[in-house]
C-alpha positions in Angstrom: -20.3 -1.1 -6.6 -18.4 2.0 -4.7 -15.8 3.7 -6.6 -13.3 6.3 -5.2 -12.6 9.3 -7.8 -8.7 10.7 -6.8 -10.0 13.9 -7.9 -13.9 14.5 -7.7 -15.5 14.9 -4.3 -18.8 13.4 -3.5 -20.2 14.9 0.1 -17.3 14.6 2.5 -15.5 12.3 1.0 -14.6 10.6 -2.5 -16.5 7.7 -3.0 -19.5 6.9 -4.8 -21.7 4.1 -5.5 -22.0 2.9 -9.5 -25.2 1.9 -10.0 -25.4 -0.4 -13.0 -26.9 -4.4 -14.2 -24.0 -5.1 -16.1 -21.2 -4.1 -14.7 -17.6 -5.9 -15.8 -15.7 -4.1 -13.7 -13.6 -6.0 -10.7 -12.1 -5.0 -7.5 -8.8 -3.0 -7.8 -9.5 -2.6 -11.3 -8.7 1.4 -12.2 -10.9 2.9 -14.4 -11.5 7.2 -16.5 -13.9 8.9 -17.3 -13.1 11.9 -19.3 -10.2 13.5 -17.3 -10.9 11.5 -13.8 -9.5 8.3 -12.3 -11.5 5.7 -10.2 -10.2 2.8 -8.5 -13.2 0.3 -7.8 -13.6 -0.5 -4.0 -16.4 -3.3 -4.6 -20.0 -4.1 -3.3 -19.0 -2.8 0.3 -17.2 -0.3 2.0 -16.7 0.8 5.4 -19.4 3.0 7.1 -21.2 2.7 4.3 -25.2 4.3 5.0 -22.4 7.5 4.5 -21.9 7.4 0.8 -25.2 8.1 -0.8 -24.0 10.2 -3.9 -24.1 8.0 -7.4 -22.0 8.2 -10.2 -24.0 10.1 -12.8 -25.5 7.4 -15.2 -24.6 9.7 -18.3 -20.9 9.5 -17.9 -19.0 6.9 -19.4 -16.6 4.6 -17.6 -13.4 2.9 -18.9 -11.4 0.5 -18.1 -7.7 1.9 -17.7 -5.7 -1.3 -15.7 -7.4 -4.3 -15.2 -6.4 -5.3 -11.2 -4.0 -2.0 -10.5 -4.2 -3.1 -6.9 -5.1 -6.4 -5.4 -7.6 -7.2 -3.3 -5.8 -7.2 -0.2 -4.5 -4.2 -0.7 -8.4 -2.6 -1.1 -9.4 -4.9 2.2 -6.5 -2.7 3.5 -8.0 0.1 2.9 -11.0 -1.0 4.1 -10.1 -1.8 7.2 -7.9 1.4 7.7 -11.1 3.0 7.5 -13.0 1.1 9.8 -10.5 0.5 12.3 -9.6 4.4 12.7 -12.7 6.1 11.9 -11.4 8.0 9.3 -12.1 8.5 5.5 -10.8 7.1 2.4 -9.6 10.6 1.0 -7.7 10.7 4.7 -6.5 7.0 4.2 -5.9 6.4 0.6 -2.6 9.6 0.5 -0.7 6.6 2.4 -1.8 4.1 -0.1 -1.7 5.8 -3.5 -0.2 8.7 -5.4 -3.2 10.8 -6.1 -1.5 12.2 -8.9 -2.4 8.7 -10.9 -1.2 9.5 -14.3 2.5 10.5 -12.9 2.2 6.9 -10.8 1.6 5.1 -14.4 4.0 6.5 -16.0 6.3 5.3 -13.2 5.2 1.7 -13.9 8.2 -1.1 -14.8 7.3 -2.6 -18.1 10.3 -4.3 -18.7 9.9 -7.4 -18.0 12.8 -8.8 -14.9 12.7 -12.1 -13.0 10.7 -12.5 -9.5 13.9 -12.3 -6.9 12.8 -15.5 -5.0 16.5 -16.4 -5.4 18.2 -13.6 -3.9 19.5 -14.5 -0.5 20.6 -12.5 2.2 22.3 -12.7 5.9 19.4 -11.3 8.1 22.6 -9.9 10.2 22.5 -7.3 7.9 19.8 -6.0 8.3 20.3 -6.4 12.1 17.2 -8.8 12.5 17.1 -12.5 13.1 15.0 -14.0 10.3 14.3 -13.0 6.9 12.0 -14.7 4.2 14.2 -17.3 2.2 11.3 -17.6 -0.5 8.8 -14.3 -0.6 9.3 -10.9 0.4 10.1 -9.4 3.5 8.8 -6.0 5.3 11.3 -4.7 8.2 9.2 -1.7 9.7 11.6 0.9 11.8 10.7 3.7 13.8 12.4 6.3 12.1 15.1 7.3 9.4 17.9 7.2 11.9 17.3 3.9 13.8 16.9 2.4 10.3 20.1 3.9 8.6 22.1 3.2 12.0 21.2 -0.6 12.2 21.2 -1.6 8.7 24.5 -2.6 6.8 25.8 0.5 4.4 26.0 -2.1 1.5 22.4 -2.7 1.7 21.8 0.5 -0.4 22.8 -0.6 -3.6 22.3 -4.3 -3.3 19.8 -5.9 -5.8 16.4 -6.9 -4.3 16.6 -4.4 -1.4 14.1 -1.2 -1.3 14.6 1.8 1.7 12.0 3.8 2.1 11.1 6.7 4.4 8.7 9.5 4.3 11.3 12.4 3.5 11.9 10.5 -0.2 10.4 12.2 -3.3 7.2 11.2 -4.7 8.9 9.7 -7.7 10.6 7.4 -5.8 7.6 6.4 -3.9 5.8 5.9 -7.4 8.6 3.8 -8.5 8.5 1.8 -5.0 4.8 0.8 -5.5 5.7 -1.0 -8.8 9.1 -2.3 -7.6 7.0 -4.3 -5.0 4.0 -4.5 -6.8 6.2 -6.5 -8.8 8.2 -8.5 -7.1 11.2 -6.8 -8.2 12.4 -6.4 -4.8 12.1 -9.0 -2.3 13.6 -7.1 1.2 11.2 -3.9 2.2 12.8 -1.6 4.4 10.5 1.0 5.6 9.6 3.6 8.4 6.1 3.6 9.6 4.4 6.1 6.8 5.9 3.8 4.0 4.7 0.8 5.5 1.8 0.7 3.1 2.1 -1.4 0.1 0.8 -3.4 -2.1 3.2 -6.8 -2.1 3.3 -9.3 -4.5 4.3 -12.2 -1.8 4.9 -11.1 1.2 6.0 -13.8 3.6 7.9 -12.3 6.2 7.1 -8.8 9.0 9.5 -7.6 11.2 8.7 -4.9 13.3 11.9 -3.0 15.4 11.8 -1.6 18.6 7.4 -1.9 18.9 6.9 0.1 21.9 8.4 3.5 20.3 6.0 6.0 20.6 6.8 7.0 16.5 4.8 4.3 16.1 1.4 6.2 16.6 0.6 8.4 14.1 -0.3 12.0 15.2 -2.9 12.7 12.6 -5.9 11.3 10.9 -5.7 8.6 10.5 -4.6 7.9 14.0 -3.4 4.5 13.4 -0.7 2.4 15.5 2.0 0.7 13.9 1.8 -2.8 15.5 -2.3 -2.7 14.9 -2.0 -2.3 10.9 1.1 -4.6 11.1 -1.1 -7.2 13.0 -3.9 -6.8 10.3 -1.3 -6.8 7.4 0.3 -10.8 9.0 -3.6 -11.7 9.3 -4.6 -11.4 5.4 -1.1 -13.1 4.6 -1.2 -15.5 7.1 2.0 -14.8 8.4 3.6 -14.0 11.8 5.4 -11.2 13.4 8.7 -11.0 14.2 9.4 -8.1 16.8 13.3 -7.1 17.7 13.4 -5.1 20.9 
């Protein structure tokens, strides 16, 4: 079993391989030891004959948050890996807060209904379809296109999250539960946000596809449309693209 330590480095990169008989640990699962976080990546990672450096057998491990992410969201990670030829610590900053305690503290604990009943006119968000039962992701190129194509009442309307790269960590923190969750059911997003991990998601739209602020400029090098593509295979969803 590979874990990946947000603060320890192990070689090049920060993952290591547990080496234990009885291990009751799952995938997604978030575990400490001493002053360290792990998140568990499972039996396999990508490029693994890489990560030869084992978690020292005299430390102890414990179980912080039983399934923190799901597994879709490490095959995601997994993937992003693979695909771009990159590393995890290089990969996982889009993913995860690497400041983990700060991210738990951000988490929603009291308890609010799934929005599966919230309903709105996809004309406002200047698309043509929208999910009517799970959640839907609207990917824009950047801040502008979104905030000039979207309806102003959007921002303060229940079950709608905007996200963009420029916002503060601890609204990013909050984001990750809020759709974690399920308390938001419409995803707004530009390309760097595009990254989490939903509860249902049942619906991708991706504006204007052939920008080129699509391609990100530094490692990884990924393309918008690619992880998009990847994202609608796992669900088993399609794509909706609005030129």
């Amino acid at each position: 079993m590979y874990l990946y330590g947000f603060t320890t480095f192990a070689g090049i990169d920060k993952v290591m391989k547990l080496d234990c008989d009885d291990l009751w640990f799952s995938v997604g699962d978030l575990l400490q030891s001493d002053d360290e976080y792990f998140l568990v990546l499972g039996d396999e990672v990508s490029f693994v004959e890489q990560y030869i450096a084992r978690f020292p057998q005299d430390r102890q491990l414990e179980l912080i948050y039983s399934g923190f992410v799901s597994k879709k969201y490490i095959d995601r990670i997994n993937w992003m890996v693979a695909q771009y030829y990159s590393t995890y610590r290089n990969v996982m900053k889009y993913f995860l807060s690497q400041d983990i305690e700060l991210l738990l503290k951000k988490e929603i604990t009291k308890k609010s209904k799934w929005l599966k009943k919230v309903q709105l006119d996809p004309k406002l968000f200047w698309v043509d379809t929208v999910s009517v039962k799970g959640q839907t992701l609207i990917v824009y190129p950047d801040l502008w296109t979104m905030q000039m194509m979207i309806d102003k009442s959007l921002n303060n309307e229940t079950g709608v999250l905007l996200l963009s790269s420029s916002d503060t960590q601890a609204k990013k923190d909050k984001a990750f539960w809020q759709v974690k969750q399920g308390l938001v059911k419409y995803v707004l997003v530009t390309h760097a946000e595009l990254f989490q991990d939903f509860k249902d998601l049942q619906s991708v739209v991706l504006v204007h596809p052939y920008k080129w602020y699509y391609a990100n400029q530094q490692d990884p090098r990924y393309k918008t449309p690619e992880v998009l593509s990847y994202l609608a295979d796992i669900w088993k969803i399609e794509i909706n693209e609005i030129d």
